[in-house]
DRENZA-232819 format. One record per residue (C-alpha): residue number from 1; x negated, z, y; chain. Coordinates in steps of 0.5 Angstrom, whole numbers, plus 500, padded with zeros to 3 digits. Example, Ala and Ser with C-alpha at 12.3 -4.5 7.8 and 13.67 -1.06 7.14 Angstrom:
// residues 2
num / X / Z / Y / cadena
1 / 475 / 516 / 491 / A
2 / 473 / 514 / 498 / A
// end
This chain:
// residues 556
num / X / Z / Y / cadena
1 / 205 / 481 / 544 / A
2 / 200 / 477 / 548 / A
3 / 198 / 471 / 547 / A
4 / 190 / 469 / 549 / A
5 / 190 / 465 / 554 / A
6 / 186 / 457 / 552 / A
7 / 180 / 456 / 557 / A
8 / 183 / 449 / 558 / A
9 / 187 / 450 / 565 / A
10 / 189 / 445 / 567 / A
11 / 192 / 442 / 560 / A
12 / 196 / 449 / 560 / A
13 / 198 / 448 / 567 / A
14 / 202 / 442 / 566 / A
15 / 205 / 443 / 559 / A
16 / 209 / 436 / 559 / A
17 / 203 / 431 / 559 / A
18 / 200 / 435 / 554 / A
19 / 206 / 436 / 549 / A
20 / 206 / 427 / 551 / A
21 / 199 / 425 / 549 / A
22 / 200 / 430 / 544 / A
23 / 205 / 428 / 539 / A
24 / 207 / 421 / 542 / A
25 / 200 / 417 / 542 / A
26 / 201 / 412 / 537 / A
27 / 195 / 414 / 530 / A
28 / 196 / 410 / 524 / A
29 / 198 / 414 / 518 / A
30 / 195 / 415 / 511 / A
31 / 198 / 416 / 505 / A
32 / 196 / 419 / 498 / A
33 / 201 / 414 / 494 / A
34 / 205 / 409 / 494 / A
35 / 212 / 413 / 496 / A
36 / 212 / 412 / 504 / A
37 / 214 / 406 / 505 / A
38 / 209 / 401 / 509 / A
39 / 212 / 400 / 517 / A
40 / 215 / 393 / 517 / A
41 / 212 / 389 / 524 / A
42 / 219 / 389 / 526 / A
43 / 220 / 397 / 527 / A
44 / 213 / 397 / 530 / A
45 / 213 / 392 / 535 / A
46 / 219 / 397 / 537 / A
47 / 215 / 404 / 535 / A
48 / 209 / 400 / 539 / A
49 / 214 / 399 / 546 / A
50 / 217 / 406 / 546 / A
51 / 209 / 410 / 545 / A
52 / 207 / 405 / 551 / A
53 / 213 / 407 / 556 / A
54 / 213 / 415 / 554 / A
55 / 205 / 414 / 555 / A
56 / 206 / 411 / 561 / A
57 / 211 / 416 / 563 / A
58 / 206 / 422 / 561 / A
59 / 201 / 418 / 564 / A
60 / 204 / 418 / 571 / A
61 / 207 / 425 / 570 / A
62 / 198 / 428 / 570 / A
63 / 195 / 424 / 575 / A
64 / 201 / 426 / 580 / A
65 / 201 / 433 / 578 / A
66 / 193 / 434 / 579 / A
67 / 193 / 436 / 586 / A
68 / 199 / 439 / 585 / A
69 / 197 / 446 / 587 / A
70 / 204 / 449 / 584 / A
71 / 201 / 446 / 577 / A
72 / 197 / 452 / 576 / A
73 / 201 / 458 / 578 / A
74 / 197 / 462 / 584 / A
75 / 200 / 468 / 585 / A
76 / 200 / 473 / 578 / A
77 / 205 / 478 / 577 / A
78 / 203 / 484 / 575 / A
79 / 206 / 490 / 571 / A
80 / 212 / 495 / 574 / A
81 / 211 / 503 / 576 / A
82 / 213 / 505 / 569 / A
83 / 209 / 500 / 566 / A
84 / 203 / 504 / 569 / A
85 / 206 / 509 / 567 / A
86 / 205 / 507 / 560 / A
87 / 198 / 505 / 561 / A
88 / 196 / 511 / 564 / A
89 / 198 / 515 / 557 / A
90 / 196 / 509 / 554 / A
91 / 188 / 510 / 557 / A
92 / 189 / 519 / 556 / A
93 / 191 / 518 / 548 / A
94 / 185 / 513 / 548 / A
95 / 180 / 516 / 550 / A
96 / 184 / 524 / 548 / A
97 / 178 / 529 / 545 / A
98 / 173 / 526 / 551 / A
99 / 172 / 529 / 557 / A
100 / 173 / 526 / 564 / A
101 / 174 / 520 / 561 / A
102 / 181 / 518 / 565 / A
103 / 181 / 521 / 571 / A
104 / 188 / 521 / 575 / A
105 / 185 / 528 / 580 / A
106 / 188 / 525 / 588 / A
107 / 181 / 527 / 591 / A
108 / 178 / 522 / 585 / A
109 / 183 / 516 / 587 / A
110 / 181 / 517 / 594 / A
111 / 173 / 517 / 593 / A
112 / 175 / 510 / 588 / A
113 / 179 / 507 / 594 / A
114 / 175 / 507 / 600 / A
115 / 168 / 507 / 604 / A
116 / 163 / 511 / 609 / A
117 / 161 / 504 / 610 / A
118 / 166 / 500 / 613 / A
119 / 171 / 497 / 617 / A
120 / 177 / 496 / 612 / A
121 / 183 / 501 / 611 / A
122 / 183 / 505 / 605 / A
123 / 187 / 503 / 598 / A
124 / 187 / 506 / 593 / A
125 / 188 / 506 / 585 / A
126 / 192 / 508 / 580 / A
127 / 187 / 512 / 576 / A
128 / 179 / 512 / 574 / A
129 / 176 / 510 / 567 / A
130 / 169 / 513 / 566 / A
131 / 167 / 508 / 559 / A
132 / 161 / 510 / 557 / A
133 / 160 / 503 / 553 / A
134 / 162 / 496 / 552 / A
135 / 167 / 498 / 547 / A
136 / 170 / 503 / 551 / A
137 / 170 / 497 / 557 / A
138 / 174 / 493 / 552 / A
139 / 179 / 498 / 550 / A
140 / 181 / 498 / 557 / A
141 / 181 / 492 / 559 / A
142 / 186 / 490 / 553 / A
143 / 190 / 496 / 555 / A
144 / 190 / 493 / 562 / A
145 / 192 / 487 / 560 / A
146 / 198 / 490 / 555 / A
147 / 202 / 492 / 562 / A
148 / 199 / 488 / 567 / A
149 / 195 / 491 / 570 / A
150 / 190 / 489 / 576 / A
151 / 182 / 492 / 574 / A
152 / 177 / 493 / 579 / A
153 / 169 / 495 / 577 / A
154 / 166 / 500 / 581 / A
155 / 159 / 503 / 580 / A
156 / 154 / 506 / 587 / A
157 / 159 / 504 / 592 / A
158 / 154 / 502 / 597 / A
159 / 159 / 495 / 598 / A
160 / 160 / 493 / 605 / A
161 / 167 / 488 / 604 / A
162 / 171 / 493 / 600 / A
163 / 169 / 490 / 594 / A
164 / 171 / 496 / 590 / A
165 / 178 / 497 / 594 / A
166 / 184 / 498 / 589 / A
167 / 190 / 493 / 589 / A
168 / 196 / 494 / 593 / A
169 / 200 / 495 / 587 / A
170 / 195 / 500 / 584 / A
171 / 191 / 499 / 578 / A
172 / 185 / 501 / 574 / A
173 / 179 / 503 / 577 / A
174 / 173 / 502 / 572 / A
175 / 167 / 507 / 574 / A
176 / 161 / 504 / 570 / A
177 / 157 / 509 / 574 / A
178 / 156 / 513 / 567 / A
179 / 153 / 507 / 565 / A
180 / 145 / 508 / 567 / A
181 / 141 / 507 / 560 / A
182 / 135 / 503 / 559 / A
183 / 136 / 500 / 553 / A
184 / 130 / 497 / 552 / A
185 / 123 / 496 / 556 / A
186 / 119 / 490 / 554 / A
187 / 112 / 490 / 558 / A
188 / 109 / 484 / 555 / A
189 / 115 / 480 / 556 / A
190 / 115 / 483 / 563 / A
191 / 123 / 485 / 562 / A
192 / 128 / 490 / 560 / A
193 / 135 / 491 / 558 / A
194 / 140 / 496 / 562 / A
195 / 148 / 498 / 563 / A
196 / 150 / 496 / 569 / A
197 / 150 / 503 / 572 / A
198 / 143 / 504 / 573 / A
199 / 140 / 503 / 580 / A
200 / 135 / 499 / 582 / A
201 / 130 / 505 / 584 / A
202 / 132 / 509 / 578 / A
203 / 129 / 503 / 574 / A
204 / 123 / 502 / 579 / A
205 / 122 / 510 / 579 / A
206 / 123 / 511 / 571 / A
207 / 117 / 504 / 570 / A
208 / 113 / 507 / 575 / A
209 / 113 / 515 / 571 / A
210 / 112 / 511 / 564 / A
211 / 106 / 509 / 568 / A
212 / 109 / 501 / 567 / A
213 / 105 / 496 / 572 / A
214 / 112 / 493 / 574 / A
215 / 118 / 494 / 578 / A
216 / 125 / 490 / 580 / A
217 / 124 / 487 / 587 / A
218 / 130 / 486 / 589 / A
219 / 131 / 491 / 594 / A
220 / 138 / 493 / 597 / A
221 / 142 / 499 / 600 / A
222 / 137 / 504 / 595 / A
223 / 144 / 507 / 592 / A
224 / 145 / 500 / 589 / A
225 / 146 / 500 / 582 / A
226 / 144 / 493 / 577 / A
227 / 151 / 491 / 576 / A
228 / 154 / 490 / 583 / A
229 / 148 / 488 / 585 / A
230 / 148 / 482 / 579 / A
231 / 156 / 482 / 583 / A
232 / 154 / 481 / 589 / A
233 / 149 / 476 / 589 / A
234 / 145 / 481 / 593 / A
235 / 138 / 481 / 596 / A
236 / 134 / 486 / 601 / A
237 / 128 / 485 / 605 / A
238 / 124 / 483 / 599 / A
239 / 127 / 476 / 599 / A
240 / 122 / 473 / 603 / A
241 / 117 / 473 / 598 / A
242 / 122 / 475 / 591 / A
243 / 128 / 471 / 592 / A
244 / 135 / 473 / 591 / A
245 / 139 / 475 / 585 / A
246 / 142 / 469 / 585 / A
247 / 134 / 466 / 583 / A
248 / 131 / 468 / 575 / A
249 / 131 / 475 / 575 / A
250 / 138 / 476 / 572 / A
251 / 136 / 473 / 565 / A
252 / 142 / 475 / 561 / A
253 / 149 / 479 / 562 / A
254 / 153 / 481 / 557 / A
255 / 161 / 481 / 560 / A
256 / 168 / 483 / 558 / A
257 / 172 / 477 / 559 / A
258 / 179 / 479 / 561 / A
259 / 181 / 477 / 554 / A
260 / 178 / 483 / 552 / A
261 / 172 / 478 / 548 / A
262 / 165 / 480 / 549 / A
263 / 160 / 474 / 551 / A
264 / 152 / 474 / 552 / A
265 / 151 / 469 / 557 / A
266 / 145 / 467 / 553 / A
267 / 137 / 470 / 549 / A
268 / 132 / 473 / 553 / A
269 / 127 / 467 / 554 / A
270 / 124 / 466 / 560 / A
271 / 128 / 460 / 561 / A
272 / 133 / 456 / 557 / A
273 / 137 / 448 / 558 / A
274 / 141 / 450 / 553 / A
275 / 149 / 449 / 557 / A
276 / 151 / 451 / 563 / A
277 / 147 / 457 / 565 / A
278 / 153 / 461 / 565 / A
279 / 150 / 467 / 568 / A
280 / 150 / 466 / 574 / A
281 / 157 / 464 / 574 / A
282 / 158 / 472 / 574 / A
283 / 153 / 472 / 579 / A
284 / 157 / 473 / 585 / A
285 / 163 / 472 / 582 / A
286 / 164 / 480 / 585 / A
287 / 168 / 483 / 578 / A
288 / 173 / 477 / 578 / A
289 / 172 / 474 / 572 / A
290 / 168 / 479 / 567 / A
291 / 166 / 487 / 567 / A
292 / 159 / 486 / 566 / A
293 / 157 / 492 / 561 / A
294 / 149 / 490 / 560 / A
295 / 144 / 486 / 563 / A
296 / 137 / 483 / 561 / A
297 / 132 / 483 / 568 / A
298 / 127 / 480 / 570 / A
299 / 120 / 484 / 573 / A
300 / 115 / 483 / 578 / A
301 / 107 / 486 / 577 / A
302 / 106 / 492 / 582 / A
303 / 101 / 489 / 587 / A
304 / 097 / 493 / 593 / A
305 / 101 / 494 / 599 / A
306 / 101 / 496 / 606 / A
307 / 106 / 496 / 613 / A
308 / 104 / 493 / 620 / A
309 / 109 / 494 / 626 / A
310 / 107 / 489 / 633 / A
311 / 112 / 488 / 639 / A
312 / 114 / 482 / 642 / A
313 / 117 / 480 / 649 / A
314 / 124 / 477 / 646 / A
315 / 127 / 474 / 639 / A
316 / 125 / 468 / 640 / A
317 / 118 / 470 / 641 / A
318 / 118 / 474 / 634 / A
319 / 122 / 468 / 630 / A
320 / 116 / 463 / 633 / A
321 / 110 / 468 / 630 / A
322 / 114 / 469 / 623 / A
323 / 115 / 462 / 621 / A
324 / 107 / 460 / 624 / A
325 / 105 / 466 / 619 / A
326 / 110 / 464 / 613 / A
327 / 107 / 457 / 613 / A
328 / 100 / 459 / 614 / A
329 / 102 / 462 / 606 / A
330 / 099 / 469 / 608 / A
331 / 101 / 474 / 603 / A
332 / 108 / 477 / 606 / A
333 / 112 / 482 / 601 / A
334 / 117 / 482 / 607 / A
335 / 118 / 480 / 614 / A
336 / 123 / 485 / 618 / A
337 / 126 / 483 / 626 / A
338 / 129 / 489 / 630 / A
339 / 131 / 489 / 637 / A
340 / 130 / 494 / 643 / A
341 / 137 / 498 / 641 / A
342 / 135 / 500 / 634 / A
343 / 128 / 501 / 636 / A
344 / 131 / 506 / 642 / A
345 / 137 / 508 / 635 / A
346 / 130 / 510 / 631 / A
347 / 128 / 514 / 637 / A
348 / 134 / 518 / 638 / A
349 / 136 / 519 / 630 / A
350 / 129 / 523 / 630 / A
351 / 128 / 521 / 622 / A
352 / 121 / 518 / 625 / A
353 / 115 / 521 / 625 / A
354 / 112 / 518 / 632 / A
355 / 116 / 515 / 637 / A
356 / 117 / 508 / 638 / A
357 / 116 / 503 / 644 / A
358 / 124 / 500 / 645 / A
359 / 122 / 493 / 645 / A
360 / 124 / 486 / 640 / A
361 / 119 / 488 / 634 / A
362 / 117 / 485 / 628 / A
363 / 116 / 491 / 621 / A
364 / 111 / 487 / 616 / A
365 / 109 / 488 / 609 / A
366 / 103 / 485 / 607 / A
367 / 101 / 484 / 600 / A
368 / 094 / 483 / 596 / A
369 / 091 / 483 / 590 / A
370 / 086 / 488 / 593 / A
371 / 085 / 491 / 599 / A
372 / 080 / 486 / 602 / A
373 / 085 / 481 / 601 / A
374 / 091 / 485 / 604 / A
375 / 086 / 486 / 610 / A
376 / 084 / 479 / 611 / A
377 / 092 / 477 / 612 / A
378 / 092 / 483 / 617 / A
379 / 087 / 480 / 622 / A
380 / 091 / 473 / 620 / A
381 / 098 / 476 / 622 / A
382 / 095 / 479 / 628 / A
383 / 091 / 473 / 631 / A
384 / 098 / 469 / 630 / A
385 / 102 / 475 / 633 / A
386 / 097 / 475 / 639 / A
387 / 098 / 468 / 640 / A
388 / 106 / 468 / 641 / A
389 / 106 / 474 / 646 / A
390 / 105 / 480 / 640 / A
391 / 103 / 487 / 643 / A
392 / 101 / 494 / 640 / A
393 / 099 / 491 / 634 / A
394 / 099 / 497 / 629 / A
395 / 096 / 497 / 621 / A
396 / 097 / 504 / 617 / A
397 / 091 / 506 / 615 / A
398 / 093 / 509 / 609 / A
399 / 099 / 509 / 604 / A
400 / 103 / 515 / 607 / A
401 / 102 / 512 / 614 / A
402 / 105 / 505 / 611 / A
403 / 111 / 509 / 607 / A
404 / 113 / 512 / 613 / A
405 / 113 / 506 / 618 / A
406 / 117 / 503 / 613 / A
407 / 122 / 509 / 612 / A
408 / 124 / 507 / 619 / A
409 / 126 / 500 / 618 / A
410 / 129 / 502 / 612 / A
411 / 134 / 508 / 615 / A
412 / 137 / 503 / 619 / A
413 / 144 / 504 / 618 / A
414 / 145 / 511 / 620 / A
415 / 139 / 511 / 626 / A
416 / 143 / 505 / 628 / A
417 / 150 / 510 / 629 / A
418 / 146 / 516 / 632 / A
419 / 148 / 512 / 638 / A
420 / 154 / 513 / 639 / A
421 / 156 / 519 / 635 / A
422 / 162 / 519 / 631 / A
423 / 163 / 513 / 632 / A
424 / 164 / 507 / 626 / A
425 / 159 / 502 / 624 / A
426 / 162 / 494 / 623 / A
427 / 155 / 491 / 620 / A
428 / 155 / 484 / 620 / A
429 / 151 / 479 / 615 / A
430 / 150 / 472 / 617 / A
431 / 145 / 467 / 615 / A
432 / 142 / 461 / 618 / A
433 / 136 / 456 / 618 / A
434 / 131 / 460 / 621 / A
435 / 130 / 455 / 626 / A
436 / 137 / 457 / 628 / A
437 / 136 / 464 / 628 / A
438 / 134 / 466 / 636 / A
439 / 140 / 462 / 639 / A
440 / 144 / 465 / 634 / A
441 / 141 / 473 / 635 / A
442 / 141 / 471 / 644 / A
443 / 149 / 469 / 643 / A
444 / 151 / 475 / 639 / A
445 / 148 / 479 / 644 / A
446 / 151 / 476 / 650 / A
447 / 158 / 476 / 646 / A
448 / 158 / 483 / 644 / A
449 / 155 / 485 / 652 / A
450 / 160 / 482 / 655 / A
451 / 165 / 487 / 651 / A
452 / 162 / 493 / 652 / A
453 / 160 / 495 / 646 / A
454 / 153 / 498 / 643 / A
455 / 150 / 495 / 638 / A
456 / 143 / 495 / 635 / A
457 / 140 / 489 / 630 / A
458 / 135 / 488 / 624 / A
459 / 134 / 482 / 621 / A
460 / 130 / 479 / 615 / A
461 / 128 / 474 / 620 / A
462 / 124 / 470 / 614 / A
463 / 130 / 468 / 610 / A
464 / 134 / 467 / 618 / A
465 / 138 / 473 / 615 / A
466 / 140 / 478 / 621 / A
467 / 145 / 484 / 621 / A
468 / 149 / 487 / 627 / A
469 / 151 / 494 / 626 / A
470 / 158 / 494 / 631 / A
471 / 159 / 502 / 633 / A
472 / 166 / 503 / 635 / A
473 / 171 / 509 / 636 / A
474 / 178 / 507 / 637 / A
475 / 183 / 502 / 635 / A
476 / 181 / 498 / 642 / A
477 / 174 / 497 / 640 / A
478 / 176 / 496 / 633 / A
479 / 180 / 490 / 634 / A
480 / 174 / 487 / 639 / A
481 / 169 / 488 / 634 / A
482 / 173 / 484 / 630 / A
483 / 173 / 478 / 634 / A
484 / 166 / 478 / 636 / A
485 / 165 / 479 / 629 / A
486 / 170 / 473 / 627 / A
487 / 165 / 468 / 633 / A
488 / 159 / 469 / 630 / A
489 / 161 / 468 / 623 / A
490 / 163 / 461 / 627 / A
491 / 157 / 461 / 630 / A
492 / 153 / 462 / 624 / A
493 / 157 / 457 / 620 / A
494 / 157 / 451 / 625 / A
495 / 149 / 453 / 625 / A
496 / 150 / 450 / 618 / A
497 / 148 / 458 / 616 / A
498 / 153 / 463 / 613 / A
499 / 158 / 468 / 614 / A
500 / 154 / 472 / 608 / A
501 / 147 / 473 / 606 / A
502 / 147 / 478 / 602 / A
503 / 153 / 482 / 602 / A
504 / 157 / 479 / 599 / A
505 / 166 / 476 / 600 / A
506 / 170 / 481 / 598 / A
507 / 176 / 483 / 603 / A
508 / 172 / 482 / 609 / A
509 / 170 / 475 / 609 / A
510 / 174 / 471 / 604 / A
511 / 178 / 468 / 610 / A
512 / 172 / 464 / 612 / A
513 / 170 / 461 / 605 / A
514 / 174 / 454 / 606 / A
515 / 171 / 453 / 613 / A
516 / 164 / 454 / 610 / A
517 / 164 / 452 / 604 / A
518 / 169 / 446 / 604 / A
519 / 177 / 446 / 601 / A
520 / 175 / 443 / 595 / A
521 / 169 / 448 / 593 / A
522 / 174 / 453 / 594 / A
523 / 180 / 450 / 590 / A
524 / 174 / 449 / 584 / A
525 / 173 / 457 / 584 / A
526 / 179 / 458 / 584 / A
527 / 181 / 454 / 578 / A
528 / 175 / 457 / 574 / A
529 / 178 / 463 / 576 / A
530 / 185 / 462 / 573 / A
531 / 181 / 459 / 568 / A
532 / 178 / 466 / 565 / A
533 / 183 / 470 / 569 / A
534 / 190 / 467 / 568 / A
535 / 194 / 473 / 570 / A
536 / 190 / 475 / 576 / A
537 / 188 / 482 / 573 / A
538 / 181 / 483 / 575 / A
539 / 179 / 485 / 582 / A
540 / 185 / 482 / 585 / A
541 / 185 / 480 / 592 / A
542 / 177 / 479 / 593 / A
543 / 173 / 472 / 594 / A
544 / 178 / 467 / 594 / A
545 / 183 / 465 / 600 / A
546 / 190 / 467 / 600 / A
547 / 191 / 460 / 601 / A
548 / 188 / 454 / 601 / A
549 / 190 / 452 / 607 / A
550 / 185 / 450 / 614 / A
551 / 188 / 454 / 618 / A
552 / 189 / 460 / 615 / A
553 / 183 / 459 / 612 / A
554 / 179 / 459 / 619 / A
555 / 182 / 465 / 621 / A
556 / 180 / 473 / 620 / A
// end
């Protein structure tokens, strides 16, 4: 039988120094007659002497072992074949007189265990789950647990660091798709409560036809769903004016923890300085240390949009008219960079309905109380943008214009791979000071030129956020496009920036945490990690280094 595992790692990581404080600190005794005989000063002089050196001893033991990595055990062991075996029939006889529940059928293993979408070779899992609830999530968590075996969540699939690879060893795939319910809808509270399986434009769509005037702004991959968003700590181009998902609009989570409990990270007021906020703790985390099963978030007002679209001589010149624009406080929803080769990608791809000039530009989402004021910010944009060498300034005269300008922008990805067909796309997600950004875009451009390879660029340049999407067809561009990609995450990182705005670590990414964030950072998430997860069954393999070392760290 398991024993639960105690929340207090680093005394359960060194069992002799907990056992010495414990039983060989010296306390006074009481007792209820007169039975016990007294100590005579004698013996407690001696008692006092022997306390003081075994808690010395103890004492030397914990400080010496508190950086000792080998304390703590990092590599988990997990359970043999036949223990999945077992599991597997264990899940069939849980879950037997419900259909399609437990799911071992090849071409379903191999959808859970690979992507359209990256780079990344496949892996895949053991067998895929379907729950339907928090209690159904629980059960197989704890049959997980009773054969140690690793347990990956996964929903929309719209991943880009394959975070939803299975384990190399096999495991659990928890598809929490089904799970797409509002729950609740609180309109004077401007808030619902879903299951992590609904995606963000079913929920937007489903608040628009009850005729609710409000919408969840954060805005990646449109097949996103509020689980794996609420994973990643994700965002899209409405982060200029909306923030992330690491900002308020997650209020609260209720999660499966490995030990199979079940916690509500906190109420559904607006704010709280109750504790830690430990929502955001699994904002981010990437299913490594809960199995997020219902969530409370916030909504924004729906306010009057359109969409202009103006080209600029270089990057450089359209950087220097955004951060004019941003600061002069304009009404600005989203703030789109797209250079030469996705214009010319978008013209190719064919989706568009008129035919672009293939040069730097800039997609812009204005937003107003009415029309008047989105007008006025237009003719601001505009004057700003003339000023910084901005040409073909253009303002969708209606709403059915502004929504097929912004289709454009949105299908970036797969305009992007119509330039070199059959090809695969490497989509890269740095993020600097905005300041940073042009030389980091000019530098990038430069690499990837010299390497031959095809490449268009967007970026939400109001954030210093960009995206290359690399095309390559074979093993020797492939391993180019690696390299590249390792540079400007260096470049980025030594701009004071980061190797991901918002797709995340997963696999991709994680050997460049240490350089980023600092040994120490990282060695404070792994603990936490070890803390709530000690046998290492969730998403094993995602967001922490293998090794805390520098140099491993550094490389990819």
């Amino acid at each position: 039988m398991l024993v639960r595992p105690t929340t207090r790692p680093l005394l359960l990581a060194r069992p002799s120094a907990t056992l010495l404080f414990t039983y060989y600190v010296p306390r006074r005794r009481f007792t209820t007659n007169n039975a016990q005989p007294r100590e005579t000063p004698k013996f407690r002089s001696a008692y006092s002497l022997l306390v003081a050196s075994l808690a010395s001893g103890a004492l030397g033991y914990f400080v010496s072992s508190w950086n000792n990595a080998e304390a703590i055990p990092t590599t988990p062991k997990y359970g043999s074949p036949k223990d999945y075996e077992q599991a597997i029939l264990e899940l069939q006889l849980t879950f037997a007189g419900r259909d399609d529940v437990v799911s071992t059928d090849p071409e379903d293993l191999r959808i859970h265990g690979r992507s359209e979408y990256d780079y990344l070779p496949d892996c895949l899992h053991s067998v895929v789950v379907y729950p339907d609830s928090t209690e159904d999530v629980v059960k197989i968590v704890k049959i997980a647990t009773k054969y140690r075996m690793p347990i990956t969540p996964y929903s929309g699939a719209t991943n880009l660091e394959g975070h939803t690879r299975g384990h190399s060893s096999g495991g659990i795939c928890i598809d929490l798709s089904g799970m797409k319910r509002i729950i609740e809808i609180h309109e004077a509270d401007s808030d619902i409560v879903c299951q992590p399986g609904i995606g963000w434009v079913e929920i937007n769509d489903d608040l628009a036809r009850k005729g609710i005037p409000l919408f969840f702004p954060i805005d990646p991959a449109p097949g996103a769903t509020i689980g794996g968003m609420l994973s990643t700590g994700c965002s899209g181009t409405n982060a200029v004016r909306y923030g992330t998902s690491k900002g308020e609009w997650f209020l609260n989570a209720t999660v499966v923890l490995p030990s199979g409990e079940v916690i509500k990270t906190r109420r559904r007021s607006r704010k709280s300085s109750a504790g830690f906020d430990t929502t955001k703790l699994f904002i981010g985390a990437e299913g490594t240390l809960g199995i997020v099963t219902e969530v409370t978030i916030r909504l924004a007002p729906v306010l009057p949009t359109s969409v202009a679209v103006v080209q600029f001589p270089d990057v450089r010149k359209a950087t220097e008219a955004v951060r004019e624009i941003i600061n002069q406080g304009v009404g600005i929803q989203c703030i789109e960079l797209v250079d030469a080769e996705f214009m010319r990608a978008t013209n190719i791809y064919g989706q568009s309905r008129r035919k672009w000039p293939e040069k730097d530009g800039l997609f812009i989402k204005l937003q107003g109380h009415t029309q008047q004021s989105i007008m006025d910010s237009a003719k601001v944009v505009k004057k700003l943008a003339e000023k910084h060498g901005g040409t073909g300034f253009e303002f969708a005269k209606n709403g059915k214009e502004a929504a097929d300008l912004w289709d454009d922008r949105k299908n970036a990805h797969f305009a992007g791979l119509s330039l070199v067909p059959g090809a695969k796309g490497w989509a890269t997600d740095v993020c600097v000071p905005v300041s940073k950004l042009p030389d980091l875009v000019y530098q990038t451009k430069e690499d990837l030129k010299n390497l031959g390879l095809v490449t268009t660029i967007v970026g939400h340049v109001g954030d210093g956020n960009f995206h290359a999407l690399i095309l390559f067809n074979n093993e020797e561009e492939q391993a180019k496009t690696k390299q590249a990609v390792s540079r400007m995450v260096k470049r980025a990182i030594a701009l004071d920036g980061t190797c991901t705005g918002e797709h995340g670590v997963g696999i991709g990414k994680k050997d460049y945490l240490i350089e980023e964030l600092g040994e120490g950072t990282v060695e404070l998430m792994k603990t936490i990690k070890r803390a709530i997860d000690p046998l290492g069954l969730f998403n094993p393999g995602k967001l922490y280094p293998d090794t805390p070392t520098k140099d491993k760290g550094n490389n990819n």
